[in-house]
TORTIFI-178790 format. One line per field, with one value per residue (C-alpha): residue in three letters; x, y, z. Coordinates in nm, 4 decimals. Layout:
TORTIFI-178790
dolum ALA, ...
X X, ...
Y Y, ...
Z Z, ...
***
This chain:
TORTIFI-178790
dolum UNK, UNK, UNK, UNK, UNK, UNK, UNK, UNK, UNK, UNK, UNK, UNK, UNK, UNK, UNK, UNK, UNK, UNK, UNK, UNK, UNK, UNK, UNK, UNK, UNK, UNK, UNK, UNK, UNK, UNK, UNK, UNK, UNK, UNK, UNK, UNK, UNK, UNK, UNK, UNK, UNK, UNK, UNK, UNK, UNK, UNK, UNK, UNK, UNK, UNK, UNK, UNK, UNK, UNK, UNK, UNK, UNK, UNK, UNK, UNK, UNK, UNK, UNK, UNK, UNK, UNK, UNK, UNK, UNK, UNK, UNK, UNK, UNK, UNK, UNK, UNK, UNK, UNK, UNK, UNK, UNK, UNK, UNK, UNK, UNK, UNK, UNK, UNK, UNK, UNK, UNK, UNK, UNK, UNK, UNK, UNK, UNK, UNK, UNK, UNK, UNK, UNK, UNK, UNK, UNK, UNK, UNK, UNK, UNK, UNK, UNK, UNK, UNK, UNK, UNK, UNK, UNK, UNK, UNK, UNK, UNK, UNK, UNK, UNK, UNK, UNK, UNK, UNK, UNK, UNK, UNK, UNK, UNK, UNK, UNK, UNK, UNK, UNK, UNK, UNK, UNK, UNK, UNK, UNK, UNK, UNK, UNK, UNK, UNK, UNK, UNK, UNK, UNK, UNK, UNK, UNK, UNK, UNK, UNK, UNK, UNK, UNK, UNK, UNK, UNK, UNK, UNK, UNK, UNK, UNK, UNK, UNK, UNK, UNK, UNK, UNK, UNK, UNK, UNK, UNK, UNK, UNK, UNK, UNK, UNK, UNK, UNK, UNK, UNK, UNK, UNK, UNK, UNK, UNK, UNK, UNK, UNK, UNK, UNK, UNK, UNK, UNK, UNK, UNK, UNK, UNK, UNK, UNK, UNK, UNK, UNK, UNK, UNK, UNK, UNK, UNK, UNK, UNK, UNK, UNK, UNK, UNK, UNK, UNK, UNK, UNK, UNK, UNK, UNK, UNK, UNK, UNK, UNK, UNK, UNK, UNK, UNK, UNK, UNK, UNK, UNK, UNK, UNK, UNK, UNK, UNK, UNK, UNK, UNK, UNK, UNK, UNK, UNK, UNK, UNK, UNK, UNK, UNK, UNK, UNK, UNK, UNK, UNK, UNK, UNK, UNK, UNK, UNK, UNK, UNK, UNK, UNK, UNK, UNK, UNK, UNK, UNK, UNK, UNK, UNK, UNK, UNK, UNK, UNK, UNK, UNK, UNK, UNK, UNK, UNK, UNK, UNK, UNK, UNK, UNK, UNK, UNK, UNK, UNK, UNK, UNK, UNK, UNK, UNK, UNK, UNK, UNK, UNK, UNK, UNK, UNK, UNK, UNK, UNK, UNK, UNK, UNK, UNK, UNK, UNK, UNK, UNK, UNK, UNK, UNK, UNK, UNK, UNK, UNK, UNK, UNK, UNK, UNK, UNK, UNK, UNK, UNK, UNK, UNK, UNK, UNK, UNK, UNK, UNK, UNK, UNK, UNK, UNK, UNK, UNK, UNK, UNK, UNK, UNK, UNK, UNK, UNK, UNK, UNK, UNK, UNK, UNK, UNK, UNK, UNK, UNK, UNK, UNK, UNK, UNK, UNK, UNK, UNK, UNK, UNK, UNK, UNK, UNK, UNK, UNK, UNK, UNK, UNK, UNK, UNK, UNK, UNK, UNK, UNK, UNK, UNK, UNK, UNK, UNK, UNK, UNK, UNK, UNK, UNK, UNK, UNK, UNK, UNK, UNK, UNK, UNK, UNK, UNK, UNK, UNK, UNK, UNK, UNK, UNK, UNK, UNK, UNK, UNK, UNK
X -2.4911, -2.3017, -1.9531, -2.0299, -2.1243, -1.7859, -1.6087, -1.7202, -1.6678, -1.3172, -1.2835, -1.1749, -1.5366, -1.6688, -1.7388, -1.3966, -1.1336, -1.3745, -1.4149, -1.0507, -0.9539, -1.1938, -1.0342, -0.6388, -0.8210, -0.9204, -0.5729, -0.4313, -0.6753, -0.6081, -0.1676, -0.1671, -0.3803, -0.1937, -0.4343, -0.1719, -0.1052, -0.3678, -0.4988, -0.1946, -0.3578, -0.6748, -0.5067, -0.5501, -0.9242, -0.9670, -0.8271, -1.0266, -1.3307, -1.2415, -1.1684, -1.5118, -1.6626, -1.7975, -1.6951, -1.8774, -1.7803, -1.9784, -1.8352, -1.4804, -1.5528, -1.6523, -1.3611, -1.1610, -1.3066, -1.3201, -0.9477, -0.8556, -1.0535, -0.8923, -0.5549, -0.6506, -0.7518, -0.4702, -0.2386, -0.4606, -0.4342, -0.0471, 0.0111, -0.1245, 0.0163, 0.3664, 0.3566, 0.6301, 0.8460, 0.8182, 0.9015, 1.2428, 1.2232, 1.4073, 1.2146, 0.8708, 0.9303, 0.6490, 0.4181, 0.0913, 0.0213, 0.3842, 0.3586, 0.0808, -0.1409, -0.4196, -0.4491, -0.4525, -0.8101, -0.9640, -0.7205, -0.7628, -1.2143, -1.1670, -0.9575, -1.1964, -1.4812, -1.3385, -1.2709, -1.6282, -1.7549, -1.5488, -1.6809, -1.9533, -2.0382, -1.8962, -2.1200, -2.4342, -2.3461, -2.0819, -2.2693, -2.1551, -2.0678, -1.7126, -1.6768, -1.8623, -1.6224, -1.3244, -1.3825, -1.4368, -1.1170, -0.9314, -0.9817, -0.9234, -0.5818, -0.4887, -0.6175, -0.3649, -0.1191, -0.1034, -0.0755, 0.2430, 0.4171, 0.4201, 0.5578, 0.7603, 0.7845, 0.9477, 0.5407, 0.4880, 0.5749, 0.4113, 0.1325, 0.1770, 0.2062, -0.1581, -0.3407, -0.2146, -0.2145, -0.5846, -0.7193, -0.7225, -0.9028, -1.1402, -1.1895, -1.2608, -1.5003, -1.6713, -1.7000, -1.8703, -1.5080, -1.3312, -1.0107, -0.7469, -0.3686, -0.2493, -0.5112, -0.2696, 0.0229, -0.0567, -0.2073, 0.1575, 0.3349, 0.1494, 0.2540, 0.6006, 0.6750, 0.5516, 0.8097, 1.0901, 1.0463, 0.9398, 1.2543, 1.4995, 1.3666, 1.1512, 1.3809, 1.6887, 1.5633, 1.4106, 1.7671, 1.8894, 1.5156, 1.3851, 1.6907, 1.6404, 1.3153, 1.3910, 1.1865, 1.2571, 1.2451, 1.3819, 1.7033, 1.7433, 1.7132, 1.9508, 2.2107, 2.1956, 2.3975, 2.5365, 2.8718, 3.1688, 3.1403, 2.8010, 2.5871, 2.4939, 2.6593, 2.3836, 2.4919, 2.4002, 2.1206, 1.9635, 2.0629, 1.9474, 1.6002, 1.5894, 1.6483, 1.4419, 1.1385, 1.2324, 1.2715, 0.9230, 0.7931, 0.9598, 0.8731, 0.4989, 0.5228, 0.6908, 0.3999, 0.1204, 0.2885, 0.3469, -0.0066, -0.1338, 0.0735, -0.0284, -0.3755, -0.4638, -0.7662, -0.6062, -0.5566, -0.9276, -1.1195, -1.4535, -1.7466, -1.7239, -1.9655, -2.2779, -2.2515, -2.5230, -2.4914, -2.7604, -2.9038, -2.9836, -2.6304, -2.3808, -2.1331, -2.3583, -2.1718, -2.2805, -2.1903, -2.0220, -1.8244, -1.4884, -1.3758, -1.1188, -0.9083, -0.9057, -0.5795, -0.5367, -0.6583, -0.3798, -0.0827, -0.1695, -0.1862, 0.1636, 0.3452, 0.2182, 0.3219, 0.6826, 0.6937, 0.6177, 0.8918, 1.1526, 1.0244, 1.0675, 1.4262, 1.5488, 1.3809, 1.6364, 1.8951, 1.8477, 1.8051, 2.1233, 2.3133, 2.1473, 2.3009, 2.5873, 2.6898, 2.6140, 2.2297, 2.4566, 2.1211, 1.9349, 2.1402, 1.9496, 2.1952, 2.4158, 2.1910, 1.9416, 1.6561, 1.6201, 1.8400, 1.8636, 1.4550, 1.3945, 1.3705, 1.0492, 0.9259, 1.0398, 0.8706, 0.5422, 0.5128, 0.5960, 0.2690, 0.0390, 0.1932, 0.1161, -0.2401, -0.3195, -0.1920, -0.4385, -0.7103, -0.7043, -0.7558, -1.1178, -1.2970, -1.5774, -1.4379, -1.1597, -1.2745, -1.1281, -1.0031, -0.7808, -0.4736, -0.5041, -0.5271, -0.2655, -0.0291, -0.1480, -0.1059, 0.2817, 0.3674, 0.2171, 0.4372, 0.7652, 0.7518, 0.7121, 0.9982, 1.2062, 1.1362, 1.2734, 1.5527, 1.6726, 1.6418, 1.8560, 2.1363, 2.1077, 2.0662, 1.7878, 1.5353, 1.6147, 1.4684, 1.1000, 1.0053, 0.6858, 0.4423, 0.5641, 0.8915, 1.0365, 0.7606, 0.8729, 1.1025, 0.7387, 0.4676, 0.5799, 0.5483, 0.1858, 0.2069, 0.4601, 0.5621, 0.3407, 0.4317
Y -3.7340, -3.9305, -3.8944, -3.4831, -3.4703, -3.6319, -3.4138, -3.1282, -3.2684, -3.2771, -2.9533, -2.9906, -2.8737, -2.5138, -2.4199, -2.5680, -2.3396, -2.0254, -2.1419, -2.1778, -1.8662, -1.7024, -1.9089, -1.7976, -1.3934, -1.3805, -1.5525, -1.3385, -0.9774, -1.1123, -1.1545, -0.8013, -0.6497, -0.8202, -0.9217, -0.8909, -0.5824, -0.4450, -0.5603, -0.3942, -0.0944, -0.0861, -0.0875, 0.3463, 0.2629, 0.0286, 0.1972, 0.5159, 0.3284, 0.1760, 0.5694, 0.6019, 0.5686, 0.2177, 0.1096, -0.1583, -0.4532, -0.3904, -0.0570, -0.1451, -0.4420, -0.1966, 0.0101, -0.2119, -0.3824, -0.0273, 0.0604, -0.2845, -0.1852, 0.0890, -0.0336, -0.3506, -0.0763, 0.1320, -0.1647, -0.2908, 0.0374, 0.0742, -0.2365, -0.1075, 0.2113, 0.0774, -0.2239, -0.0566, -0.0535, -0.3279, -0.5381, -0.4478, -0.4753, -0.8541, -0.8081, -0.7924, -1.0620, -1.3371, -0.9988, -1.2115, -0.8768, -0.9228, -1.2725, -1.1735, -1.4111, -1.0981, -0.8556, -0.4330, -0.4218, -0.6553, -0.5152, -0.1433, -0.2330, -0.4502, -0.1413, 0.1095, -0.1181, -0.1295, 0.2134, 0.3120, 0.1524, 0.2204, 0.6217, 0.5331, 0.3015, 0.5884, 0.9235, 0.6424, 0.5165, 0.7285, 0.9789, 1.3106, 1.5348, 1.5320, 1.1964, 1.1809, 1.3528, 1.2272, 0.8929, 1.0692, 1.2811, 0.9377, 0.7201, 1.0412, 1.1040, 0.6973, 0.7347, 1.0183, 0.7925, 0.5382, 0.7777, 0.9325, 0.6334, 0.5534, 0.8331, 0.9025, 1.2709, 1.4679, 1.4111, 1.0467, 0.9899, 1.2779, 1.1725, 0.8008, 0.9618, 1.1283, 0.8786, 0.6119, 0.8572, 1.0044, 0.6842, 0.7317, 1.0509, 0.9406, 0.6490, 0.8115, 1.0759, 0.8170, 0.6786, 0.9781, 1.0109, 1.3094, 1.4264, 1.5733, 1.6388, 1.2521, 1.1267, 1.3881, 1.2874, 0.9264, 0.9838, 1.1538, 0.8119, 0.6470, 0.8851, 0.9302, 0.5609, 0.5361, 0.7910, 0.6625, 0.3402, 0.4689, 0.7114, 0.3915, 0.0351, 0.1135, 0.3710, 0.1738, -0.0680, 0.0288, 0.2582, 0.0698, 0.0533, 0.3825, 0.5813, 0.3303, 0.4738, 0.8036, 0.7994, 1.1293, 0.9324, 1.1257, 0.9004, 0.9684, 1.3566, 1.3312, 1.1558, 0.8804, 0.5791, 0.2290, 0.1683, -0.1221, -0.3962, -0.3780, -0.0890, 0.2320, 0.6133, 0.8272, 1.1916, 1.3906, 1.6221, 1.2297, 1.1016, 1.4350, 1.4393, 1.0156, 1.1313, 1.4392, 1.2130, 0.9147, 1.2162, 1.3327, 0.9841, 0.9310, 1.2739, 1.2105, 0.8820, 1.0567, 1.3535, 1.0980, 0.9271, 1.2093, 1.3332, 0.9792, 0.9539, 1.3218, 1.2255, 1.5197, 1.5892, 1.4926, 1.1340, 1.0431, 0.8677, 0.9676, 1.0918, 1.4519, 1.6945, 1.7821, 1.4541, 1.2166, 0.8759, 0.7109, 0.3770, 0.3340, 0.4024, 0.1216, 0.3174, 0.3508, 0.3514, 0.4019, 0.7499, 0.7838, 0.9901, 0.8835, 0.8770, 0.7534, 0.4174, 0.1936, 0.0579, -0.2152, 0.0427, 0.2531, 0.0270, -0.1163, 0.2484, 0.3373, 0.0336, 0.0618, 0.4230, 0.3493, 0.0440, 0.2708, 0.4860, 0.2350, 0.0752, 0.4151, 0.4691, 0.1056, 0.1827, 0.5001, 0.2976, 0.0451, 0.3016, 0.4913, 0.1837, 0.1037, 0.4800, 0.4467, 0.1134, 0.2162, -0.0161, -0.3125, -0.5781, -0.3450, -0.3396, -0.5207, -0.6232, -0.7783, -0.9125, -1.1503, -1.0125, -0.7232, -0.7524, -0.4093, -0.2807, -0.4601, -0.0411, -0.0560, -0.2447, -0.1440, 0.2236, 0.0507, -0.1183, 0.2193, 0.3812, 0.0253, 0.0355, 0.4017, 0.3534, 0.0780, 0.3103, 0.5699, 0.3521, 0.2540, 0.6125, 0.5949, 0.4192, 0.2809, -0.0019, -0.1378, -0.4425, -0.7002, -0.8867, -0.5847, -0.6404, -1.0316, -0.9334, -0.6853, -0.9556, -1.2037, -1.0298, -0.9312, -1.2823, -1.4221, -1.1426, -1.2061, -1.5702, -1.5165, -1.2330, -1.5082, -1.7915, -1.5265, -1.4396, -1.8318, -1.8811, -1.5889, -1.7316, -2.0977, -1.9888, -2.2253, -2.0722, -1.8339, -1.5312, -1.5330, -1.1869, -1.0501, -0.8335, -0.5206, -0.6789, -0.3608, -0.3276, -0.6697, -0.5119, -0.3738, -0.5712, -0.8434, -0.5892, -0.5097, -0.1739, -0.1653, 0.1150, 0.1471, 0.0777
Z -3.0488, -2.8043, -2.9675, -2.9650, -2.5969, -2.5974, -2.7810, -2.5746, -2.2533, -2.2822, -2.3169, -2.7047, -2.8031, -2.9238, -2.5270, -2.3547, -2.5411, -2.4345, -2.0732, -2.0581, -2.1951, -1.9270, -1.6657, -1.8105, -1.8206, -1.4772, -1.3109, -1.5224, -1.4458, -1.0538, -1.0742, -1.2402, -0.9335, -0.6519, -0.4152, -0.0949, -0.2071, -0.2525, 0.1237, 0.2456, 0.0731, 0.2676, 0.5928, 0.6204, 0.4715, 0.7958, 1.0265, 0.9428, 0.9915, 1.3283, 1.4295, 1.6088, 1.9654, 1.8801, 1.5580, 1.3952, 1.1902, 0.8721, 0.8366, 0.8595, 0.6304, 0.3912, 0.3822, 0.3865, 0.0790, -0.0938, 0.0009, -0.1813, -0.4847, -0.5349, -0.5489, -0.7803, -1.0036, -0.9924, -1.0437, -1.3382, -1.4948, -1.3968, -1.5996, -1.8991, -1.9126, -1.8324, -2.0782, -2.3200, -2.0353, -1.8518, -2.2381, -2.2034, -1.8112, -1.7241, -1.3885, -1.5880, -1.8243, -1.6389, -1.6086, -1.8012, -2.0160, -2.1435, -2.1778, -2.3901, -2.1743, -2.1233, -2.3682, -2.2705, -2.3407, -2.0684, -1.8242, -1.8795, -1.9157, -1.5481, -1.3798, -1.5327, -1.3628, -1.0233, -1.0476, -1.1114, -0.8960, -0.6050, -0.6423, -0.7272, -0.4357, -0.2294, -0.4354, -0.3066, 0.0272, 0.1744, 0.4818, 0.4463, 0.1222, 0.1895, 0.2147, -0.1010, -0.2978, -0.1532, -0.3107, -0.6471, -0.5728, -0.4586, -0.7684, -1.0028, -0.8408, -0.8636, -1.2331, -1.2816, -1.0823, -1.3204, -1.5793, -1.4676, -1.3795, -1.7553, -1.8465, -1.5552, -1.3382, -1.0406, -0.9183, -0.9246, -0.5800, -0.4242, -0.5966, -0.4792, -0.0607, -0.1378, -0.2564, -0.0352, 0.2973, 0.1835, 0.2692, 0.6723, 0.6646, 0.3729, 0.6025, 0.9274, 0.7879, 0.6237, 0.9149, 1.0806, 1.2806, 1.4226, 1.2544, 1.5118, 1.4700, 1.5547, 1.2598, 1.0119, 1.1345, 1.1034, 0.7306, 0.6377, 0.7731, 0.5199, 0.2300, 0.3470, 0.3829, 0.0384, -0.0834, 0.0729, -0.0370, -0.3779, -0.4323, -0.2783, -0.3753, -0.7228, -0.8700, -0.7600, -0.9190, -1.2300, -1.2798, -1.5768, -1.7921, -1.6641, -1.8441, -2.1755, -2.1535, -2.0829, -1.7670, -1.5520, -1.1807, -0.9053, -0.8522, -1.2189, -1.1421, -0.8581, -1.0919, -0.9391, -1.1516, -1.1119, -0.9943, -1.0005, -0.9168, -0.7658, -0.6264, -0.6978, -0.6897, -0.4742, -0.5272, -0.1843, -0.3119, -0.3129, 0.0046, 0.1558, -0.0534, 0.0681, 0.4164, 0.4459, 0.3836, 0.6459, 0.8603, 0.8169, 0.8332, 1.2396, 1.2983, 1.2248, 1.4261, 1.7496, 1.6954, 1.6838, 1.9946, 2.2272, 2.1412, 2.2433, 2.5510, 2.6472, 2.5893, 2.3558, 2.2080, 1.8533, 1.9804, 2.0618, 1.8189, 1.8228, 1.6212, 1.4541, 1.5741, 1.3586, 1.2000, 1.2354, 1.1600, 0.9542, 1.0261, 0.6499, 0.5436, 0.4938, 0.6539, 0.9709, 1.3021, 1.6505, 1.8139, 2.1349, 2.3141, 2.4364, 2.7673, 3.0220, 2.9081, 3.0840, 3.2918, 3.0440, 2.7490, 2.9088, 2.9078, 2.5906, 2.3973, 2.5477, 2.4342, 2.1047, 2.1091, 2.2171, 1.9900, 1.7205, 1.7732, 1.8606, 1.4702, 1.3130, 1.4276, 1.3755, 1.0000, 0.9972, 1.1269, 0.8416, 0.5773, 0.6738, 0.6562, 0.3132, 0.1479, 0.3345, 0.1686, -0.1472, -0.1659, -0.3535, -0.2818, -0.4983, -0.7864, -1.0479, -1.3043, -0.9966, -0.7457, -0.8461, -0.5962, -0.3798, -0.0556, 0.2527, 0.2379, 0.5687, 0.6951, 0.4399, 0.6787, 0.9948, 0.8795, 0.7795, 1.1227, 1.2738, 1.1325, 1.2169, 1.5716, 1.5998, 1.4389, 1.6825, 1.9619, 1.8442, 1.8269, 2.1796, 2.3004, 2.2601, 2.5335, 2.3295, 2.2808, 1.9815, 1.8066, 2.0171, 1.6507, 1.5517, 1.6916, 1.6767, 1.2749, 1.3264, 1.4671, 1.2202, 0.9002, 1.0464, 1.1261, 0.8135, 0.6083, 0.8394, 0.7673, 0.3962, 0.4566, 0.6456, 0.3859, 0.0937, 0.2526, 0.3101, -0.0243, -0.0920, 0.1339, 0.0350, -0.3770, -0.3766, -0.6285, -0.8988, -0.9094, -0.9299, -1.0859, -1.0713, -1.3011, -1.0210, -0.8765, -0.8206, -0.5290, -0.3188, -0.1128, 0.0367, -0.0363, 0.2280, 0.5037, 0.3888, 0.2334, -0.0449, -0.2372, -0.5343, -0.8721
***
């Protein structure tokens, strides 16, 4: 009896192996959906939430957590259906469903889980019946995502700009919000930044594997192909397509901003009319009406306004000089890791900056953590940015590949480019 408690307590026993194998299945189930990530993800959910007279904490906690469901799942599922590629990827190769550490079954049953209940948390709790659907609508579209980037498509980043820009409208009506003009032109910062750094940094990338696999991306389409000695050749019907999009993305960030500054009626966060809050829902939140700023209110919404335009064009900037040069830190066969998406993040700080701006219209009263988590969650990802980049210079550490490498040019930043 003794010598069998023995056995089992060191793990060598019929119950250790299991435990252990549950223990390697979850690591692995939490690597594939990118925790970081998928926090960056939420940001749209949360800010939607904090879009009313007096937003509450609960509420936004909510979101928040829903918005980072949704992309665990996505990412779950995107690692399934792109497993044939990603074998032959080099930047996959420590991916634990190539390893063969997880197999597709667990991975596809925990994404399908998530999924579920995401819409279904929102068809019970959400307020309204638009709201209601939208989270049905949401994790149908990121189901068809996941889909497409396995197969590849002229739609897979359109599709990527919906379902990450739906979240701030899904959020804010959940919410029991008002939508207005800066609200849209904030959501379309969120879904072009995801396109340009979609159509640059992943298909850059990915060039070599996605035409091995016959994946139609759109730098594929465009004709896009590697060049001597390092680099790529970007035909101009890409370049203009590339910067058409960053276009879009500073023009929605100078819209939102004027409309702020002019104090419009599209920049006031505040509660919808004919919707009535209920107590009993988990996505309660106090109504209110907005009203004058204060002076402090006042200065603080203008410098994030002209912060958030200054961030947009120094993205530009960055991006031109990226095409112009011909993206060499992306090339994967001759650079070891990606080098030149810094404007992925100067674009993604754009939209916070102008979110943050457009929260502090309403006088009810911002959360008085939100910008302290703002600045947090920026300095955290600069020094991580910072520590990368010394590594890069000193050749300190080889590359260090992820399962969805091709999106670390973003993820620092907080909202990278999906898969």
């Amino acid at each position: 009896m003794t010598s069998r408690a023995a056995h089992q307590s060191d793990g060598r026993g019929p119950r250790g192996p299991g435990r252990q194998a549950a223990a390697r299945g979850l690591a692995a189930g939490i690597t594939l959906a990118r925790p970081g990530a998928a926090l960056a993800d939420a940001v749209p959910f949360a800010v939607g939430g904090l879009a009313v007279a007096h937003p509450r904490l609960g509420p936004v906690l909510v979101l928040g957590l829903a918005g980072m469901a949704l992309a665990a799942a996505g990412r779950l599922l995107d690692a399934v259906t792109c497993l044939g590629v990603d074998r032959i990827n080099p930047a996959r190769r420590d991916s634990p469903l190539v390893r063969g550490e997880i197999g597709r079954g667990p991975v596809t049953a925990l994404a399908v889980l998530v999924a579920l209940a995401v819409a279904g948390g929102g068809l019970l709790a959400a307020p309204t019946l638009a709201s209601r659907l939208g989270f049905v609508v949401i994790v149908g579209l990121r189901a068809v995502l996941a889909w497409l980037r396995g197969r590849g498509g002229p739609l897979r980043w359109p599709l990527a700009a919906v379902t990450l820009a739906g979240g701030l409208p899904l959020g804010v009506l959940t919410a029991g919000g008002g939508l207005g003009a800066a609200a849209a032109a904030l959501s379309a910062g969120f879904g072009l930044g995801a396109v340009v750094a979609g159509c640059t940094v992943a298909d850059l990338r990915d060039l070599p594997t996605d035409r091995i696999a016959r994946r139609r991306t759109v730098a594929l389409a465009r004709g896009v192909h590697l060049r001597r000695p390092a680099g790529f050749v970007l035909p101009p019907a890409y370049v203009a397509l590339v910067y058409a999009a960053q276009a879009g993305l500073l023009a929605a960030v100078s819209t939102a901003s004027g409309i702020i500054l002019a104090g419009g009626d599209g920049g006031a966060p505040g509660v919808a009319a004919g919707v009535a809050p209920s107590a009993s829902s988990v996505f309660a939140a106090s109504a209110g009406a907005p009203g004058s700023s204060g002076g402090g209110l006042g200065a603080g919404r203008a410098v994030a306004a002209l912060a958030a335009v200054t961030a947009g064009l120094a993205g530009a900037a960055g991006l031109v000089r990226l095409l112009r040069s011909g993206a060499p830190g992306l090339d994967p066969i001759r650079s070891a890791r990606a080098r030149g998406a810094g404007f992925v993040r100067l674009n993604l700080l754009a939209v916070h900056l102008g979110c943050l701006a457009w929260l502090l219209t309403g006088s009810g009263g911002l959360l008085p953590w939100v910008p302290l988590a703002l600045a947090a969650g920026w300095s955290l990802a600069l020094a991580r940015w910072s520590a990368v980049v010394r590594a890069q210079r000193e050749n300190a550490v080889p590359r260090a590949s992820g399962p969805d490498d091709h999106d670390q040019a973003v993820e620092p930043a907080g909202a990278m480019p999906p898969r």
